[in-house]
MMTF fields as JSON, N, C-alpha, C and O atoms, coordinates in Angstrom:
{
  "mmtfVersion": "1.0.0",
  "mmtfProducer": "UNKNOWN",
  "numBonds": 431,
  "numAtoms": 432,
  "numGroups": 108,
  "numChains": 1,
  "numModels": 1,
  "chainsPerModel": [1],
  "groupsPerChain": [108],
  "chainIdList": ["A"],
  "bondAtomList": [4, 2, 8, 6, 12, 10, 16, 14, 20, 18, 24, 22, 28, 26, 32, 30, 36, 34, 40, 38, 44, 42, 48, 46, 52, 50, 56, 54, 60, 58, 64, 62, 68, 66, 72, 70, 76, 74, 80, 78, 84, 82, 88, 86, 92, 90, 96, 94, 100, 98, 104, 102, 108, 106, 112, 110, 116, 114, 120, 118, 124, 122, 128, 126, 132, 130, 136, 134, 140, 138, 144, 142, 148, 146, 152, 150, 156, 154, 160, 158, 164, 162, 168, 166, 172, 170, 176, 174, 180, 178, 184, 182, 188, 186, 192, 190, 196, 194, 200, 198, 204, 202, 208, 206, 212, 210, 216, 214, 220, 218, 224, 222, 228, 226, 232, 230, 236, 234, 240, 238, 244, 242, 248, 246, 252, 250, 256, 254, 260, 258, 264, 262, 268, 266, 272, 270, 276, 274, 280, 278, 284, 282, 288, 286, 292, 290, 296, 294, 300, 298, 304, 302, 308, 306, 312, 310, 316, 314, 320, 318, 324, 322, 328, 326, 332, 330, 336, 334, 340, 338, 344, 342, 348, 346, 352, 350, 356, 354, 360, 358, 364, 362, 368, 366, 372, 370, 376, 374, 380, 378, 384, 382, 388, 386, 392, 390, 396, 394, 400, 398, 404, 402, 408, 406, 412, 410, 416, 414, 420, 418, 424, 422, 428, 426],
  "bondOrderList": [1, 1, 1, 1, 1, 1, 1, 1, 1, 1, 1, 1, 1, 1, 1, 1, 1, 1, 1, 1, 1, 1, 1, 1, 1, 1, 1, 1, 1, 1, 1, 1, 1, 1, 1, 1, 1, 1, 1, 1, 1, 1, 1, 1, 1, 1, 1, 1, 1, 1, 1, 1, 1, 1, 1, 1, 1, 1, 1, 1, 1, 1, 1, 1, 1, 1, 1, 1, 1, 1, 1, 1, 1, 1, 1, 1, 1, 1, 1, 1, 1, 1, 1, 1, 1, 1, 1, 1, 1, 1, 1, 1, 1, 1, 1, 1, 1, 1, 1, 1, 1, 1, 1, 1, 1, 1, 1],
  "groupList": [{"groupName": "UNK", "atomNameList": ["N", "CA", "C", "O"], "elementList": ["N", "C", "C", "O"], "formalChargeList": [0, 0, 0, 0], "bondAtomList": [1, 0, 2, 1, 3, 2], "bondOrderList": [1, 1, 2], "singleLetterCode": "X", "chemCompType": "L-PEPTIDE LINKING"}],
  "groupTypeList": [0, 0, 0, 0, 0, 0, 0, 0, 0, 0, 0, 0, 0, 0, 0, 0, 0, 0, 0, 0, 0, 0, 0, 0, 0, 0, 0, 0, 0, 0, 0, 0, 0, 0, 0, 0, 0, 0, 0, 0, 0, 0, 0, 0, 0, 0, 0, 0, 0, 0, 0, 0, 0, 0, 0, 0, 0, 0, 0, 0, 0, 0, 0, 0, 0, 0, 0, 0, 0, 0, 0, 0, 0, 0, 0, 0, 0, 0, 0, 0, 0, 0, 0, 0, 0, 0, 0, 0, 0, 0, 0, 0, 0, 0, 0, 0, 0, 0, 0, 0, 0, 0, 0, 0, 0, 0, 0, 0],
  "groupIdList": [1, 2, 3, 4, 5, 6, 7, 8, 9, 10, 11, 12, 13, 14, 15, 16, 17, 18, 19, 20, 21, 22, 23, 24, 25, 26, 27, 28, 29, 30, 31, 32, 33, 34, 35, 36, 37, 38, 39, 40, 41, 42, 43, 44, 45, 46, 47, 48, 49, 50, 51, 52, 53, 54, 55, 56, 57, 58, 59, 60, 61, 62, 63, 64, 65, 66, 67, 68, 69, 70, 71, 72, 73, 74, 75, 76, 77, 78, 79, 80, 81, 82, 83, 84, 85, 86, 87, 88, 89, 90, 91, 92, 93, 94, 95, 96, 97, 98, 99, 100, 101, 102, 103, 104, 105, 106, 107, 108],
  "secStructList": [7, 7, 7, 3, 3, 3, 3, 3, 3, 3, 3, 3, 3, 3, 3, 7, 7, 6, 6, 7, 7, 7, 1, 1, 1, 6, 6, 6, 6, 1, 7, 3, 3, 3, 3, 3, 3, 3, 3, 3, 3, 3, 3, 7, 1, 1, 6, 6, 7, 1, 1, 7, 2, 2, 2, 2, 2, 2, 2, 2, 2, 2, 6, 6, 2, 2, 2, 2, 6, 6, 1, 5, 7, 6, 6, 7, 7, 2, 2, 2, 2, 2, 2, 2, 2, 2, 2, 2, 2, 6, 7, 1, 3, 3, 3, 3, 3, 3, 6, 6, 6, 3, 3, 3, 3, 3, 3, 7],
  "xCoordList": [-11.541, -11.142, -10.494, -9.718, -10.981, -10.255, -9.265, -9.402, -8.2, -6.905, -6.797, -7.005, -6.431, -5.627, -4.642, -4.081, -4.003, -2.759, -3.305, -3.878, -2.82, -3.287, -2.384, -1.54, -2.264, -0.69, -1.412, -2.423, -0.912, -1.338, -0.259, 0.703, 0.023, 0.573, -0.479, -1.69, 0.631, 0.148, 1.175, 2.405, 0.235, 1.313, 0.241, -0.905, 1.065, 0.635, 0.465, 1.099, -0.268, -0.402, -1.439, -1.83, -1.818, -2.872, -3.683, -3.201, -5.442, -6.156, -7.063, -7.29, -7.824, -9.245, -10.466, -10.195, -11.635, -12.998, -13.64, -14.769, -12.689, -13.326, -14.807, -15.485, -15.453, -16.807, -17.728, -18.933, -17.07, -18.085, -19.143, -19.024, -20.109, -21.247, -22.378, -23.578, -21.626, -22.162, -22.102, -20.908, -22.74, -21.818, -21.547, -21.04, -21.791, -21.321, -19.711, -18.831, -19.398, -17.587, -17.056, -16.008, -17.854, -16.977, -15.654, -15.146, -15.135, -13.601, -12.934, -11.786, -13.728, -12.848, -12.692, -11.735, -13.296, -12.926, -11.212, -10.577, -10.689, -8.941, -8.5, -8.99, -7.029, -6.471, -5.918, -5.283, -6.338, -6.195, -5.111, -4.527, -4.651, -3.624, -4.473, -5.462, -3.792, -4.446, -2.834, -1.843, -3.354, -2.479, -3.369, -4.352, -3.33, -4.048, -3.647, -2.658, -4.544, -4.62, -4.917, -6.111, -4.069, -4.563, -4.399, -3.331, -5.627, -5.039, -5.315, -6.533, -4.86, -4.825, -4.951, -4.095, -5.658, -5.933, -5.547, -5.693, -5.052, -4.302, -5.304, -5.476, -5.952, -5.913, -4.827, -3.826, -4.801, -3.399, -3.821, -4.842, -3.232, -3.86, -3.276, -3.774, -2.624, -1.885, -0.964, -0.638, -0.729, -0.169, 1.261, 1.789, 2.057, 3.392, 2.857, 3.69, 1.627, 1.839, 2.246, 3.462, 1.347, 1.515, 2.646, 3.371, 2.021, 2.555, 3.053, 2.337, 4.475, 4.905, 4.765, 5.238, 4.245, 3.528, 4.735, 4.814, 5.391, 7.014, 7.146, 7.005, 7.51, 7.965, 6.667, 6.724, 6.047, 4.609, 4.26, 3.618, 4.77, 4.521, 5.126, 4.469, 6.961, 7.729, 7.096, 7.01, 6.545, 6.353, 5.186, 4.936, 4.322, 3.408, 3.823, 3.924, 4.24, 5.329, 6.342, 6.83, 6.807, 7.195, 6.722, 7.266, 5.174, 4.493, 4.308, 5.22, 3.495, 2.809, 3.622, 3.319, 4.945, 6.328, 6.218, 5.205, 6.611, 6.237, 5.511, 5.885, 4.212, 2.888, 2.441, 1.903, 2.244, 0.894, 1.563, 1.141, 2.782, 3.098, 3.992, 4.832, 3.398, 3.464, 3.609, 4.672, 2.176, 1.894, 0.637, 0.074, 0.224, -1.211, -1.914, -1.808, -2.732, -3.774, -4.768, -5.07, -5.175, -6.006, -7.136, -7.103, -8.203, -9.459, -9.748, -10.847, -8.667, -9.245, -9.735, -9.504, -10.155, -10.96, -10.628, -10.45, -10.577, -10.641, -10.908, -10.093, -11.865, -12.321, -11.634, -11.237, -11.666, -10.217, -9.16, -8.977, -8.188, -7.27, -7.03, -6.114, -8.064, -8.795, -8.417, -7.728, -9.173, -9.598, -8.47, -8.67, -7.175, -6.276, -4.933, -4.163, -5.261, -4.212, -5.103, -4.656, -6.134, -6.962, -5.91, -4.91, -6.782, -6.225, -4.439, -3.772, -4.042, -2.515, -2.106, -1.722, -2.262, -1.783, -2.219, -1.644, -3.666, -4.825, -4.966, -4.943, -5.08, -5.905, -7.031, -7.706, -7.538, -8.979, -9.61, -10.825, -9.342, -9.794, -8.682, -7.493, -9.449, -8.49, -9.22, -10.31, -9.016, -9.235, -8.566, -7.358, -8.994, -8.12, -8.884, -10.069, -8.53, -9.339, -8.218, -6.994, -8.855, -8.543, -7.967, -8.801, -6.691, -6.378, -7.273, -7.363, -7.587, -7.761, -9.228, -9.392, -10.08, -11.082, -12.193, -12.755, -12.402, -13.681, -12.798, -11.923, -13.287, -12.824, -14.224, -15.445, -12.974, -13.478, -12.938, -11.869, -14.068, -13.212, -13.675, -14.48, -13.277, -13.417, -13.032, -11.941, -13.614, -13.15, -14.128, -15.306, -13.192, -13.523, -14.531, -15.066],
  "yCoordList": [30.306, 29.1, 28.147, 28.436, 26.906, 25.947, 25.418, 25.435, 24.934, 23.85, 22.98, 23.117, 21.916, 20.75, 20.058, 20.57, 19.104, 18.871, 16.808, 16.287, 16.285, 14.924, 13.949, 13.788, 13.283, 11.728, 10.441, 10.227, 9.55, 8.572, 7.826, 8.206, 6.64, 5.244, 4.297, 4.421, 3.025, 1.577, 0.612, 0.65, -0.367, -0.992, -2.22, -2.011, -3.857, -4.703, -5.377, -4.903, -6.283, -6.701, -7.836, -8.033, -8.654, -8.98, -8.758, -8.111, -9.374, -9.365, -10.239, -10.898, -10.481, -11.38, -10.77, -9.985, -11.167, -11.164, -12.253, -12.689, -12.689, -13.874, -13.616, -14.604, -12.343, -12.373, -12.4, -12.155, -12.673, -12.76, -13.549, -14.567, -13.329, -14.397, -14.339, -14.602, -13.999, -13.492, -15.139, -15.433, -16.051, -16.953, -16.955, -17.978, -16.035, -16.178, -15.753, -16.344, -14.91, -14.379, -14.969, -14.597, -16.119, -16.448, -17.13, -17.863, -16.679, -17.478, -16.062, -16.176, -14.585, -13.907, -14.104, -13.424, -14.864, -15.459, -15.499, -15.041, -16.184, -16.167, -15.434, -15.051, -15.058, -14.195, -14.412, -15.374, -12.917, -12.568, -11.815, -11.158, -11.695, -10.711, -9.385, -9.565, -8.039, -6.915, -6.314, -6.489, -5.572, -4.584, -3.575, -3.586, -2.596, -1.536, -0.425, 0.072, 0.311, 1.239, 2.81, 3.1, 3.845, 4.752, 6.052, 6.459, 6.809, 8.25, 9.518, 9.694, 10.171, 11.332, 12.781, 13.064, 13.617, 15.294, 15.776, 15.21, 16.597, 17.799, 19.094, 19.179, 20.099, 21.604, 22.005, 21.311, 22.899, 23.795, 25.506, 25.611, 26.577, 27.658, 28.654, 29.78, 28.472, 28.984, 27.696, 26.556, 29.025, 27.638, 27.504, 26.81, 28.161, 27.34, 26.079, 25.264, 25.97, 24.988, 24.823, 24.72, 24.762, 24.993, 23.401, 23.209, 22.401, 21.334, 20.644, 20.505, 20.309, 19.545, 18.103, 17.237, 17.958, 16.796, 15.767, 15.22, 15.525, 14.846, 14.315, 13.155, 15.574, 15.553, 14.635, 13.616, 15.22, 14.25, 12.833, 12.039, 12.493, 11.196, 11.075, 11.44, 10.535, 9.747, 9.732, 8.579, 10.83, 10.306, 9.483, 8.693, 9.463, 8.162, 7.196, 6.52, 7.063, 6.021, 5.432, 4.359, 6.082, 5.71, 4.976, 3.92, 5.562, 5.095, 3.688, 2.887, 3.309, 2.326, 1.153, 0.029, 1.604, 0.15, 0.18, -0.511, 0.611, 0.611, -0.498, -1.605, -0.006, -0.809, -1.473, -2.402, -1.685, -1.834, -3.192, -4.348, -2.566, -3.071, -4.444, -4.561, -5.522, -6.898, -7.317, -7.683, -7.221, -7.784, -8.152, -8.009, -8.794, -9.714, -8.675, -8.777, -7.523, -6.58, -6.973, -6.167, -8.286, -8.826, -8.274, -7.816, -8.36, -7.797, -6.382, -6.062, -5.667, -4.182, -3.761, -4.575, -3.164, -3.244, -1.586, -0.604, -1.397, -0.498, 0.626, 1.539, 0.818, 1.928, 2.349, 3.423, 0.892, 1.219, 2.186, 3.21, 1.353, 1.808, 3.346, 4.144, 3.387, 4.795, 5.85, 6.83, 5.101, 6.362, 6.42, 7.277, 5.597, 5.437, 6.825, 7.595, 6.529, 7.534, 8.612, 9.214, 8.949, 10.346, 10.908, 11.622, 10.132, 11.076, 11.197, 12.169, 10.202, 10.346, 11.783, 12.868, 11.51, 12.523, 13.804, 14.679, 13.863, 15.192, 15.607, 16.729, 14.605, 14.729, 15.316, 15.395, 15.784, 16.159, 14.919, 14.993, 14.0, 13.144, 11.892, 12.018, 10.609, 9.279, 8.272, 8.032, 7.666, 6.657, 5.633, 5.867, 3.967, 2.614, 1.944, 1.906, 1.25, 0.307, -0.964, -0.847, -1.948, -3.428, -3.446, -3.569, -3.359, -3.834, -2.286, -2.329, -1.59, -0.649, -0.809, -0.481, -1.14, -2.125, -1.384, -0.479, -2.436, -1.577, -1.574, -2.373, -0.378, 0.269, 1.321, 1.469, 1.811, 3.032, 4.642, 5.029, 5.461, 6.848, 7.57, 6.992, 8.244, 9.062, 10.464, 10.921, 10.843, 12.864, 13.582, 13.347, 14.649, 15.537, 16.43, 17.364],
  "zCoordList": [-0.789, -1.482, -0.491, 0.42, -0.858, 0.569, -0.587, -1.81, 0.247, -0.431, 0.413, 1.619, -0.203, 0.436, 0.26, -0.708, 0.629, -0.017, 0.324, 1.281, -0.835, -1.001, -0.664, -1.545, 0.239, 0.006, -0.117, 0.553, -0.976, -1.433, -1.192, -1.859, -0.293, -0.635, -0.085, 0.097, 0.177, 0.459, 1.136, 1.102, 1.833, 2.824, 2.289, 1.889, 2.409, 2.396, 4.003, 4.946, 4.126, 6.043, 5.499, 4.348, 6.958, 6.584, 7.661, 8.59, 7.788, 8.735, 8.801, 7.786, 10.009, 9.329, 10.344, 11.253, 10.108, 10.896, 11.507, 11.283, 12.401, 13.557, 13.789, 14.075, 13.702, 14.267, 12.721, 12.682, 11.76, 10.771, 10.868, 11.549, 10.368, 10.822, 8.985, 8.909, 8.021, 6.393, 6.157, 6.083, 6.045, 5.174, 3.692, 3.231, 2.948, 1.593, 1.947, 1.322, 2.773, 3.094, 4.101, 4.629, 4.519, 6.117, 6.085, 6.934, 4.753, 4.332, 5.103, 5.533, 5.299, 5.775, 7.095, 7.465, 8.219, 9.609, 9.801, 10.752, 8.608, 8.682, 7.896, 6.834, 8.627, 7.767, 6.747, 6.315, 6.147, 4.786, 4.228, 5.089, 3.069, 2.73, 1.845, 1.136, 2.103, 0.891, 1.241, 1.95, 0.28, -0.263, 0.004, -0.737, 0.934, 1.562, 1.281, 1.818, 0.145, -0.229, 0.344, 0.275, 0.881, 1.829, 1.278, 0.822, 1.326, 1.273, 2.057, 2.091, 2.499, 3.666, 3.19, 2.351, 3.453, 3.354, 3.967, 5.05, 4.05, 5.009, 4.396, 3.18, 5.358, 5.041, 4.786, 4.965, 4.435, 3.799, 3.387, 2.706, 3.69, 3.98, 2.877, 2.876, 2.261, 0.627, 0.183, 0.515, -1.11, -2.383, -2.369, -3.238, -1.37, -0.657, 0.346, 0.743, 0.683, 1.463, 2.871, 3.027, 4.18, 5.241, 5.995, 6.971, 4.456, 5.265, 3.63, 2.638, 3.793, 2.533, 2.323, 3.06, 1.52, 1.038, 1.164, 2.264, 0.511, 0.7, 1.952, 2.34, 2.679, 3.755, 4.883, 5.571, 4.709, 5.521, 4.981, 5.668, 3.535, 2.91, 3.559, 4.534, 4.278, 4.519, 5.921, 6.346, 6.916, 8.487, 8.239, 9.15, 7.128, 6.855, 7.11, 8.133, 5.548, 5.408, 6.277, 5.921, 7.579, 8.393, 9.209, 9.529, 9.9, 10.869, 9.805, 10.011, 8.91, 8.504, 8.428, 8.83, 7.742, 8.123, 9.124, 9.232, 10.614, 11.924, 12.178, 12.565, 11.868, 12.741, 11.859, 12.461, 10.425, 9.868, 8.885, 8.845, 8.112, 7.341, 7.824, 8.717, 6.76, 6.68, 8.085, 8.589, 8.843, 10.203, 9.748, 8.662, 11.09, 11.157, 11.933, 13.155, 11.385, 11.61, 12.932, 13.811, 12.882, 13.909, 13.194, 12.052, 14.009, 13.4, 12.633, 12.18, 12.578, 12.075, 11.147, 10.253, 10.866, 9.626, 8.561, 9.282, 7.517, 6.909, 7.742, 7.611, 8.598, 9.296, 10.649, 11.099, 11.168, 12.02, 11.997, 12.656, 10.64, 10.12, 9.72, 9.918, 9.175, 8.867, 10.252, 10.535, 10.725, 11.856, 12.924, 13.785, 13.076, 13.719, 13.037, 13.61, 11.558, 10.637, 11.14, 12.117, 10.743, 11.005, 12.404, 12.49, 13.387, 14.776, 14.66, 15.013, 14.196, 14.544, 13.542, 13.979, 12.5, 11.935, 11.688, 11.04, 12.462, 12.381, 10.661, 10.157, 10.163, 9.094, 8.874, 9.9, 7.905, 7.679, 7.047, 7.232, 6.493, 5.588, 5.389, 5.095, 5.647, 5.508, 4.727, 5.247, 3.76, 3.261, 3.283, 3.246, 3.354, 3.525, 2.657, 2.987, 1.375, 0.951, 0.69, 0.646, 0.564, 0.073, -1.126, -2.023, -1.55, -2.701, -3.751, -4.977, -3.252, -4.106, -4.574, -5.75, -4.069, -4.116, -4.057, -4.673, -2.595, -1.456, -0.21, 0.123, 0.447, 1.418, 2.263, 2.301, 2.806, 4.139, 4.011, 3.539, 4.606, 4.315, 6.283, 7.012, 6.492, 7.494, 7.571, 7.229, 7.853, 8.122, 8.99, 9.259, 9.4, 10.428, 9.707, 10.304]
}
């Protein structure tokens, strides 16, 4: 049986896509505001829990006020973002979406 253990928050920021070239979206060229929706997997190897969910929300939550939260992202994109939480936190699984929206997922 596999387990995992799930954390879910959100940081607001903004970003844009200078290289857009869509014109039905090329309002996203400047930046934008979201409310960036993220969530992270951890393996976990029994049902105490190798890694406490709590305790790993707040070093999230830490890093993302840090870096992420209410700054100008520059170009990054959902997948970026994604894949920046992945390695940092050796996640198995990262998701980032827009406002809860559309988004990005990544995993090992």
């Amino acid at each position: 049986m596999n387990k995992r253990i799930i954390i879910n928050t959100e940081f607001i920021a903004t970003h844009s896509w200078p290289g857009c070239d869509i014109k039905e979206v090329d309002y996203l060229k400047h930046e934008h505001r979201h409310t960036f929706k993220v969530c992270l997997k951890f393996n976990v190897s029994h049902n105490d829990r190798d890694i406490e969910f709590i305790v790993e929300k707040r070093k999230i939550d830490n890093l993302l006020q840090k870096h992420f939260a209410n700054k100008h992202l520059g170009a990054r994109s959902c997948e970026d973002i994604a894949e920046e939480l992945l390695l940092h936190f050796n996640a198995e699984y990262v998701s980032v979406s827009e406002d809860g929206e559309n988004g990005a997922e990544v995993w090992r």
